[in-house]
SERO-4910 file (N, C-alpha, C, O; in steps of 0.05 Angstrom, whole numbers):
BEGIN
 pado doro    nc1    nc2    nc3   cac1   cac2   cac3    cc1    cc2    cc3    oc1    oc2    oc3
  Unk    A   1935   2744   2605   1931   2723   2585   1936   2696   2596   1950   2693   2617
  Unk    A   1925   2674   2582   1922   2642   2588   1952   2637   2565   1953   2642   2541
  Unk    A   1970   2625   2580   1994   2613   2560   1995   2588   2565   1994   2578   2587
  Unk    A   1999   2571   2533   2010   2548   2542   2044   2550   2524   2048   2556   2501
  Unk    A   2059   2544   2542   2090   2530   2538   2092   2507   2528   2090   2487   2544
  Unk    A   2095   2503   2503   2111   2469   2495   2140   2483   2485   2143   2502   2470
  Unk    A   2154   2469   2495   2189   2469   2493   2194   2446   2506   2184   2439   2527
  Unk    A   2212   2431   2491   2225   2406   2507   2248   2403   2523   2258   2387   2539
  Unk    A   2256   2432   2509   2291   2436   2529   2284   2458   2557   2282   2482   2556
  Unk    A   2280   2440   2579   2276   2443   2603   2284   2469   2613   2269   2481   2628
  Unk    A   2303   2478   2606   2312   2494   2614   2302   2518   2603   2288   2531   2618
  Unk    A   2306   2529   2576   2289   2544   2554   2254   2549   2568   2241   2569   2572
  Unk    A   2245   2518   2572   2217   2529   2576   2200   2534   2606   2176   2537   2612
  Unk    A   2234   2532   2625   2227   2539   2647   2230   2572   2650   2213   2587   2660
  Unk    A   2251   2580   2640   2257   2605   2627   2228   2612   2621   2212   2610   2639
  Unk    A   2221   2618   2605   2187   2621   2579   2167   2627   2606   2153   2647   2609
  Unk    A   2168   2607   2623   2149   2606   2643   2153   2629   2653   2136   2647   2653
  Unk    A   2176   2630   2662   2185   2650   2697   2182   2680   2681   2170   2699   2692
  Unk    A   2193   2682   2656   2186   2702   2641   2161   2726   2640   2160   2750   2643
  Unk    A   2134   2697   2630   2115   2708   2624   2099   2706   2649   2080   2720   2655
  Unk    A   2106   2692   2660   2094   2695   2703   2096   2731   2710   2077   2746   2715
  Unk    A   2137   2739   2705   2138   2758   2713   2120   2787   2700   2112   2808   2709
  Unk    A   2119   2773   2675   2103   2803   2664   2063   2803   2669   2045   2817   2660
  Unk    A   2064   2783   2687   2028   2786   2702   2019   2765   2685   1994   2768   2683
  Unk    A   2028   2742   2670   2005   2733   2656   2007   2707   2661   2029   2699   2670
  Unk    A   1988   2689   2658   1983   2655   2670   1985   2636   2652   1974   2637   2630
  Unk    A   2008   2607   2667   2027   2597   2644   2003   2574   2650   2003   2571   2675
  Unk    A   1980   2556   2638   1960   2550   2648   1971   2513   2638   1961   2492   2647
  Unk    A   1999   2516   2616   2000   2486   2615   2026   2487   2599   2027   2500   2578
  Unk    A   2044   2475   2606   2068   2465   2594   2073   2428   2568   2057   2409   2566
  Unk    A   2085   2430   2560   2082   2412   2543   2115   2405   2532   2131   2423   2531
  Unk    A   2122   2376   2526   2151   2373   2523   2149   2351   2502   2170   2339   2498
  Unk    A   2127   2344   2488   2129   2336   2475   2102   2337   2437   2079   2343   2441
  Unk    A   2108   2334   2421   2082   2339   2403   2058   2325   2411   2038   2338   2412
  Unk    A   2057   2303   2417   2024   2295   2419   2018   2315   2447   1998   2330   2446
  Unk    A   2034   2317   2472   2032   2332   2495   2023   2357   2492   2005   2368   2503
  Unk    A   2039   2365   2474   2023   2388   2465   1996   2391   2445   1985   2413   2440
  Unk    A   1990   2373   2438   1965   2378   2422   1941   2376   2444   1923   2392   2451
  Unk    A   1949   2346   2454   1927   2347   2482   1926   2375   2497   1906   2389   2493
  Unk    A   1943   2382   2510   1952   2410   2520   1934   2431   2504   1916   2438   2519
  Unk    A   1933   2438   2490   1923   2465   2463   1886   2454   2463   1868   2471   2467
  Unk    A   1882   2434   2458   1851   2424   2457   1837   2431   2481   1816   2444   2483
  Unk    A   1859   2415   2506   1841   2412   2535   1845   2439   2548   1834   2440   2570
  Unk    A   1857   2461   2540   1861   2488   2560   1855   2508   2541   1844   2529   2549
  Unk    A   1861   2505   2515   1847   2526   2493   1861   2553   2503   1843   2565   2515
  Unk    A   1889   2571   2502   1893   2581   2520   1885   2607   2499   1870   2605   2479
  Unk    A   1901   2635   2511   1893   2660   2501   1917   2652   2469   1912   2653   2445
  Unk    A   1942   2644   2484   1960   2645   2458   1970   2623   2473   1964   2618   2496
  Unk    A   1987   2607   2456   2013   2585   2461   2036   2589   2437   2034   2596   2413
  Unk    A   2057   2584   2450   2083   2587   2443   2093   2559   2443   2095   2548   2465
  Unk    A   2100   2546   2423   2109   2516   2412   2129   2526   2390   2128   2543   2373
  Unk    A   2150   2505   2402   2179   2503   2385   2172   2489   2361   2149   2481   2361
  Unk    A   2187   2484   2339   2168   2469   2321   2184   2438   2317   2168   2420   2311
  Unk    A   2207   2430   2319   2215   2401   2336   2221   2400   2359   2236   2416   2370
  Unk    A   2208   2380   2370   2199   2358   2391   2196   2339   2389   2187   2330   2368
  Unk    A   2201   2324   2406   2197   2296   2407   2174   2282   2399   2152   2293   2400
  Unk    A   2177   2261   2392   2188   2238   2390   2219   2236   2381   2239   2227   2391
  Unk    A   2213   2254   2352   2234   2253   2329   2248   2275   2322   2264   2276   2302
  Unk    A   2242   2297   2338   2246   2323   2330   2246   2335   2305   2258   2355   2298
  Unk    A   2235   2325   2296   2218   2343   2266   2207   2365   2271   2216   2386   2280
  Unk    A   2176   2356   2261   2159   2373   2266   2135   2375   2281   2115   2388   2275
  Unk    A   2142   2359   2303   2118   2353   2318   2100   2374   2331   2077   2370   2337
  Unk    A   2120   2406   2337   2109   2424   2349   2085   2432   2335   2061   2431   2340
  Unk    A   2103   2443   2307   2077   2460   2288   2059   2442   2276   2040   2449   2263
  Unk    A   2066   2415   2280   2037   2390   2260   2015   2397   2282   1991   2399   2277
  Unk    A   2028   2400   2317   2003   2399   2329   1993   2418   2338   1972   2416   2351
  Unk    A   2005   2446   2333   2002   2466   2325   1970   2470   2299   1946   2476   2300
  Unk    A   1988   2464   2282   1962   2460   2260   1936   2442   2267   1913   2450   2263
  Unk    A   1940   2419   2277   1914   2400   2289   1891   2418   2299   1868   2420   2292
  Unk    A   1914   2434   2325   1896   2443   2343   1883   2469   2329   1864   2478   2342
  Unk    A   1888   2481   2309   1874   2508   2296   1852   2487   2277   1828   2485   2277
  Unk    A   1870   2475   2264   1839   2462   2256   1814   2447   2269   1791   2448   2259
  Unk    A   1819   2432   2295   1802   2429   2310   1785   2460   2326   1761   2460   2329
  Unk    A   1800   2481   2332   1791   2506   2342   1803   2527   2320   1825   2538   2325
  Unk    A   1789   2533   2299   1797   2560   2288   1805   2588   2293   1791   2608   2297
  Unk    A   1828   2586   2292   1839   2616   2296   1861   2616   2324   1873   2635   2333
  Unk    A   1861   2592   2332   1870   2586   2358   1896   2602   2362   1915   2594   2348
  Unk    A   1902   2621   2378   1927   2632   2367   1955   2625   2378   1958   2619   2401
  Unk    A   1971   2626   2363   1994   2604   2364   2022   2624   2361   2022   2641   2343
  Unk    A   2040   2622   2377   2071   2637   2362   2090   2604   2363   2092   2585   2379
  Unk    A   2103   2612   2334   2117   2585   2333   2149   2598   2344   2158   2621   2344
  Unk    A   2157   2582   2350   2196   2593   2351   2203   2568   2344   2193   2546   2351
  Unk    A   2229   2575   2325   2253   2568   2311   2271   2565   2309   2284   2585   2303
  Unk    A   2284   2544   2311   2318   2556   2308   2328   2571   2282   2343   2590   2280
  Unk    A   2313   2556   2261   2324   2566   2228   2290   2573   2219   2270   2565   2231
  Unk    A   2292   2587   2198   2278   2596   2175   2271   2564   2157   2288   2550   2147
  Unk    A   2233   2560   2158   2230   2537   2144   2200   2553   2129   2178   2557   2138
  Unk    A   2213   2560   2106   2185   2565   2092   2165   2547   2083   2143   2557   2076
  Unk    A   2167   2533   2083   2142   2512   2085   2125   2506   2118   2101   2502   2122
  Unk    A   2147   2508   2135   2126   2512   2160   2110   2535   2166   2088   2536   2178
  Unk    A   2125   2558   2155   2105   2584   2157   2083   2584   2139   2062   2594   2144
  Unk    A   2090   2568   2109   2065   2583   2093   2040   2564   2106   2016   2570   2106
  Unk    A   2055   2538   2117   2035   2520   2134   2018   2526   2158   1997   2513   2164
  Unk    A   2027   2545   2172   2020   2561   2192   1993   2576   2183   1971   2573   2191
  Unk    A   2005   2595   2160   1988   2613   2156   1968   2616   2126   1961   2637   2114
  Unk    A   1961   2581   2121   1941   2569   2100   1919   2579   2109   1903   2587   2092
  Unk    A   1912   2579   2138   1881   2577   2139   1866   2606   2137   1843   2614   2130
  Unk    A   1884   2616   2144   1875   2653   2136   1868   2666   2158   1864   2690   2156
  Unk    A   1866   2654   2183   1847   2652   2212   1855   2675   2225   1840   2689   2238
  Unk    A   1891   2682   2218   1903   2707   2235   1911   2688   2257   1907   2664   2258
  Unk    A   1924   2706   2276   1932   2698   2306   1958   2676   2304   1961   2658   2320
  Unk    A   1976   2679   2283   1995   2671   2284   2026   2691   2284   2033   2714   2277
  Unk    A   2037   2674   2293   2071   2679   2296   2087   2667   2287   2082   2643   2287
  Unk    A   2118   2678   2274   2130   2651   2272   2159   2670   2281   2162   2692   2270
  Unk    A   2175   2665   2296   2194   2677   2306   2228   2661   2305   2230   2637   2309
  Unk    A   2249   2676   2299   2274   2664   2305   2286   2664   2339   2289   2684   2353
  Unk    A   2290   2635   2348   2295   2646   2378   2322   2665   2379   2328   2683   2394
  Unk    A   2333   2657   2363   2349   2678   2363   2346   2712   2365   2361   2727   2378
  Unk    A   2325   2720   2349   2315   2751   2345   2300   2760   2369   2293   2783   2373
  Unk    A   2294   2737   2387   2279   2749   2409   2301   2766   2426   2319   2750   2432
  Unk    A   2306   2786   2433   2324   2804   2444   2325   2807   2476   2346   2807   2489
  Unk    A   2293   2810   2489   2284   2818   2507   2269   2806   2515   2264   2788   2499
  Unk    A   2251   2806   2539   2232   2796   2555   2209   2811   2541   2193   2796   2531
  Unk    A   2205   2836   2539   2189   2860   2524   2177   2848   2494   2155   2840   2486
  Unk    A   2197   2850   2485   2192   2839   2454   2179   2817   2446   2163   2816   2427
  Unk    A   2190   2791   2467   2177   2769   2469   2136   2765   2482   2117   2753   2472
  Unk    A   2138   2776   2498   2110   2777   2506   2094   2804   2485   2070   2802   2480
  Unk    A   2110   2825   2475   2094   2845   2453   2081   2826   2427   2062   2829   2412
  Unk    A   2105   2801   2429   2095   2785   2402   2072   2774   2406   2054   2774   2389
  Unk    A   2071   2762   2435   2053   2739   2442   2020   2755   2450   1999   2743   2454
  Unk    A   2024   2792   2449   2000   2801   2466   1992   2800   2431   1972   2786   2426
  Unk    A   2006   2812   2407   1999   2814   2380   1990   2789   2372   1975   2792   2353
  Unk    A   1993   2763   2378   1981   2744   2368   1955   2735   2380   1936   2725   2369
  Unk    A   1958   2742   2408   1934   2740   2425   1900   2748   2410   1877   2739   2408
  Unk    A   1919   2776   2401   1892   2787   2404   1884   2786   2372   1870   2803   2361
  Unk    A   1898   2762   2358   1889   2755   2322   1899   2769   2305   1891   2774   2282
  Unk    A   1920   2776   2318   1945   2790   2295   1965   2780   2288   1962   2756   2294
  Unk    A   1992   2783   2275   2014   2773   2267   2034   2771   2283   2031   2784   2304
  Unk    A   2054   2759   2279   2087   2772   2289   2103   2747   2279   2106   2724   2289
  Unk    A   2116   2761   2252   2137   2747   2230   2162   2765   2233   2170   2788   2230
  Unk    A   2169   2742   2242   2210   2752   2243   2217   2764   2213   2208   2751   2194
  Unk    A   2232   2787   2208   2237   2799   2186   2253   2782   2168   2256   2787   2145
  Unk    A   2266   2755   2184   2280   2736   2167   2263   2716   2156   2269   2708   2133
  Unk    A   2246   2707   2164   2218   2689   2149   2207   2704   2128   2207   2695   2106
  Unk    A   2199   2727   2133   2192   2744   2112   2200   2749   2087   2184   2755   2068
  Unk    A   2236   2746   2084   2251   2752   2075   2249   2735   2051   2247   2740   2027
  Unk    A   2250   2702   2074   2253   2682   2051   2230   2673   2036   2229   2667   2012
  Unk    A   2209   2671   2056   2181   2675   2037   2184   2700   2007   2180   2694   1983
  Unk    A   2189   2719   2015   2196   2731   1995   2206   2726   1967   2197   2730   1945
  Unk    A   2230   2716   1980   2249   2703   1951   2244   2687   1944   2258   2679   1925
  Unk    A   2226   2674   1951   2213   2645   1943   2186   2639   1915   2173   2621   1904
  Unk    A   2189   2662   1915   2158   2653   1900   2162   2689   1877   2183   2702   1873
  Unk    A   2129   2697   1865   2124   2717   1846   2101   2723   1875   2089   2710   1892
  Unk    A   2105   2749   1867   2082   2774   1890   2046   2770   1877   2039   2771   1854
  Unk    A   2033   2766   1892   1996   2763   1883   2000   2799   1867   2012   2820   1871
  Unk    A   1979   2786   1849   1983   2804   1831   1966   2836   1847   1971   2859   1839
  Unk    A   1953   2832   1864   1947   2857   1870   1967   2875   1884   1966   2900   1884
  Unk    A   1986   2859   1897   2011   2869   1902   2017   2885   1882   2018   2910   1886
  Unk    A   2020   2877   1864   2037   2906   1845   2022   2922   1838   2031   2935   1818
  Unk    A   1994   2931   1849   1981   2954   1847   1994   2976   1867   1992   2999   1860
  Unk    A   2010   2969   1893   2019   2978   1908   2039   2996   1900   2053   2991   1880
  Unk    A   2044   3024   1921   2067   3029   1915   2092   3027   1931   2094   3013   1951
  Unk    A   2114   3043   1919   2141   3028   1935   2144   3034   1969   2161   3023   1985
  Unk    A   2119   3057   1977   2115   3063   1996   2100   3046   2012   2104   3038   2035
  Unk    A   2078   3038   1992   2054   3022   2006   2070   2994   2011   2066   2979   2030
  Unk    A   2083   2991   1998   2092   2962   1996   2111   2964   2022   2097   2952   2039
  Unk    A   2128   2971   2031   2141   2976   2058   2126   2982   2086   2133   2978   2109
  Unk    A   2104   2992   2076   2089   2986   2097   2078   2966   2108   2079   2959   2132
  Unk    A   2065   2955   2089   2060   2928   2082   2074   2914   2100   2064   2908   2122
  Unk    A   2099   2908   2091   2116   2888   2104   2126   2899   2131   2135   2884   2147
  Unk    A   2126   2922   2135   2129   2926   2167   2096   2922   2183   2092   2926   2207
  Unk    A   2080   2914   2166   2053   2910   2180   2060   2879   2186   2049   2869   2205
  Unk    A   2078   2863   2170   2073   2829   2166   2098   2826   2190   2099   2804   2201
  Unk    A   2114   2844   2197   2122   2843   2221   2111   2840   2248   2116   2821   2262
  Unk    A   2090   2864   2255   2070   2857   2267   2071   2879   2292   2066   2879   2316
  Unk    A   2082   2900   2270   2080   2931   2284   2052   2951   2276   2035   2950   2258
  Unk    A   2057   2969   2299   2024   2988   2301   2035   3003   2276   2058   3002   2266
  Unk    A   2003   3026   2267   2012   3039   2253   2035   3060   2269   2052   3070   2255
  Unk    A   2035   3065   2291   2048   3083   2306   2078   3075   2303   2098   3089   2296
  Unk    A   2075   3038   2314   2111   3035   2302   2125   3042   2286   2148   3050   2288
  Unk    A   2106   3038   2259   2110   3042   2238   2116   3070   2227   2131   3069   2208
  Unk    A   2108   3092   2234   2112   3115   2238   2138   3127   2248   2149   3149   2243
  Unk    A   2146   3105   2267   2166   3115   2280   2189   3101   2268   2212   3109   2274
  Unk    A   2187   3082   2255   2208   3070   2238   2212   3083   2205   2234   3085   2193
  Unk    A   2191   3090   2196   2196   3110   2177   2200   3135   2176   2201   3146   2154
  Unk    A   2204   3155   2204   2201   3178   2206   2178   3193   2194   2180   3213   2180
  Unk    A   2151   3177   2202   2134   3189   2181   2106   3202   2204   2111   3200   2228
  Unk    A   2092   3208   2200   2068   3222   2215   2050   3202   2224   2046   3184   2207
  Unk    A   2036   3198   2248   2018   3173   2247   1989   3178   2224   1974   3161   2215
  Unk    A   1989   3206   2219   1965   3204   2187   1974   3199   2168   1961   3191   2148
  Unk    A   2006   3205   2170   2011   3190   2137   2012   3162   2134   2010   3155   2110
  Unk    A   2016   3138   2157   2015   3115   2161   1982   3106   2156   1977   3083   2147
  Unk    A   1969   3117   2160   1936   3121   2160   1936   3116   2129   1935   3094   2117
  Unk    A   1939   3140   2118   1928   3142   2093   1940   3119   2081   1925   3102   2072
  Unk    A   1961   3116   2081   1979   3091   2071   1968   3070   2072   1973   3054   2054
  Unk    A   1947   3060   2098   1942   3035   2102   1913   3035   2082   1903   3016   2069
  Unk    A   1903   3066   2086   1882   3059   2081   1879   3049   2046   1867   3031   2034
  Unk    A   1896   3073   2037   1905   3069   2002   1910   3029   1999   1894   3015   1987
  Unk    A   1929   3021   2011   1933   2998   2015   1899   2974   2012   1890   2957   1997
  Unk    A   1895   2985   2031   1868   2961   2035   1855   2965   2016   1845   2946   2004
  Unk    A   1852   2987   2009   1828   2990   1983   1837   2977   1951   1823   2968   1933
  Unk    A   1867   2982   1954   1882   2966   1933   1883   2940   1937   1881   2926   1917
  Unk    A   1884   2932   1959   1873   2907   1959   1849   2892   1960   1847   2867   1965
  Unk    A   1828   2910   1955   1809   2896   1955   1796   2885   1993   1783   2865   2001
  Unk    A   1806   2904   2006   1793   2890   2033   1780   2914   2047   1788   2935   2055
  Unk    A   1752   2900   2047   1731   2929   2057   1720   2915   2077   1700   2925   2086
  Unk    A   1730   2889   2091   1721   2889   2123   1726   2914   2146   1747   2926   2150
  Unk    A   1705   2917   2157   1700   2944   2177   1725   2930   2200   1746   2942   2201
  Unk    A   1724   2916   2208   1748   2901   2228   1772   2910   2216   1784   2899   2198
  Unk    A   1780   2936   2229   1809   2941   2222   1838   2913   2228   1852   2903   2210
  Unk    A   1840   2907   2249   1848   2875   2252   1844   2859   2230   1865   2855   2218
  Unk    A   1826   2849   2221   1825   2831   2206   1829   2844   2180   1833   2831   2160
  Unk    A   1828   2858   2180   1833   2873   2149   1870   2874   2157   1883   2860   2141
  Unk    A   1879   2882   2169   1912   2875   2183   1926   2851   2168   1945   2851   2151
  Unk    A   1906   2828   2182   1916   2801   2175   1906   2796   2154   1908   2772   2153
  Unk    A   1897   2804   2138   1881   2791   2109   1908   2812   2087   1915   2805   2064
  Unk    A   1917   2832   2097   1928   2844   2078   1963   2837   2084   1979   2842   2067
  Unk    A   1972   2824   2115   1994   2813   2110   2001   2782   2099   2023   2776   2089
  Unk    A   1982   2766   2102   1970   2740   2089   1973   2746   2053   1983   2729   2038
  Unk    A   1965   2764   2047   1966   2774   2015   1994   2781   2010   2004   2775   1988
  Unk    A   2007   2791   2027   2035   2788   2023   2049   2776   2026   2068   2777   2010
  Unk    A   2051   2753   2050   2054   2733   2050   2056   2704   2026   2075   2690   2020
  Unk    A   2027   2702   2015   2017   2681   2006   2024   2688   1979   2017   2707   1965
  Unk    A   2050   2659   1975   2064   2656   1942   2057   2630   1935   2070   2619   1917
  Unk    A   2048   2624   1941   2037   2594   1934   2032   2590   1908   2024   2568   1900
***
């Protein structure tokens, strides 16, 4: 994969680099600041980029504003944000456009070298990966789309281990369950929701987006 790095704390995003070097994949542009990184994301267009979401100037929000620029100038552009804290308004901001290929992660929950690039291959390729604590608070934040509660208490847990941004196989293995019973589950799922795109992927992200989206 093509990575671009924006992190401003030198150290952190020299780390990020040497990281994703070691696991075979190419760091094609670094970035330490928000406009740096927007230029960065336009002019290299990479496979995925990983942007903190303050940076300089002011350390706000300069990561994910140019974060967002750059998906709206290139749709779908795929992006993992990292965090120090949980900001539900930056995630539901993230994931307005519906495009897929987003992340939003606690640096804290990153554990491993493994975990960290598993997130970044899942966003790569126009899928999810939501820290179970974003999720959480999105959650408590709002009332469920009403097709949600066609779901059941089964489907619904799947669900949200899908908005994590695990296979059905993970998922199998976190419920002790069969990889056909994860099947049927998804499939019961999509049809309850109303999503009959042949693109299993995009039917993925259209049905964690529905769980997601309390707006």
């Amino acid at each position: 994969m093509r990575i671009l790095v924006a992190e401003d704390l030198y150290l952190l995003r020299d780390g990020m680099v040497h990281l994703i070097e070691a696991y075979g994949h190419e760091v094609v542009a670094t970035a330490a600041t928000g406009p740096e990184t927007l230029r960065a994301l336009l002019a290299f267009r990479p496979d995925v980029a990983v942007v903190d979401v303050r940076m300089p100037p002011t350390q706000s929000d300069e990561g994910l504003q140019a974060a967002l620029a750059a998906r709206r100038e290139v749709r779908g552009l795929p992006v993992l944000i990292l965090s120090q804290h949980v900001e539900q308004l930056y995630a539901r901001e993230l994931l307005a456009d519906g495009a897929g290929g987003v992340g939003y992660l606690l640096k804290e929950s990153v554990f491993d070298g493994e975990q960290f690039i598993d997130a970044l291959e899942r966003v790569a390729a126009g899928g999810t990966a939501m820290d179970p604590a974003v999720i959480g608070a999105l959650l408590t934040s709002g009332t469920s789309h009403r097709r949600l509660e066609r779901l059941t208490e089964r489907e619904y847990e799947v669900l949200g281990l899908m908005a994590e941004g695990l296979s059905n196989q993970a998922i199998a293995g976190r419920l002790f369950l069969s990889d056909s019973a994860i099947s049927k589950y998804t499939t019961s799922m999509f049809g309850k929701l109303g999503l009959t795109d042949d693109d299993n992927v995009n039917r993925r992200v259209q049905a964690v987006l529905a769980y997601l989206d309390h707006s």
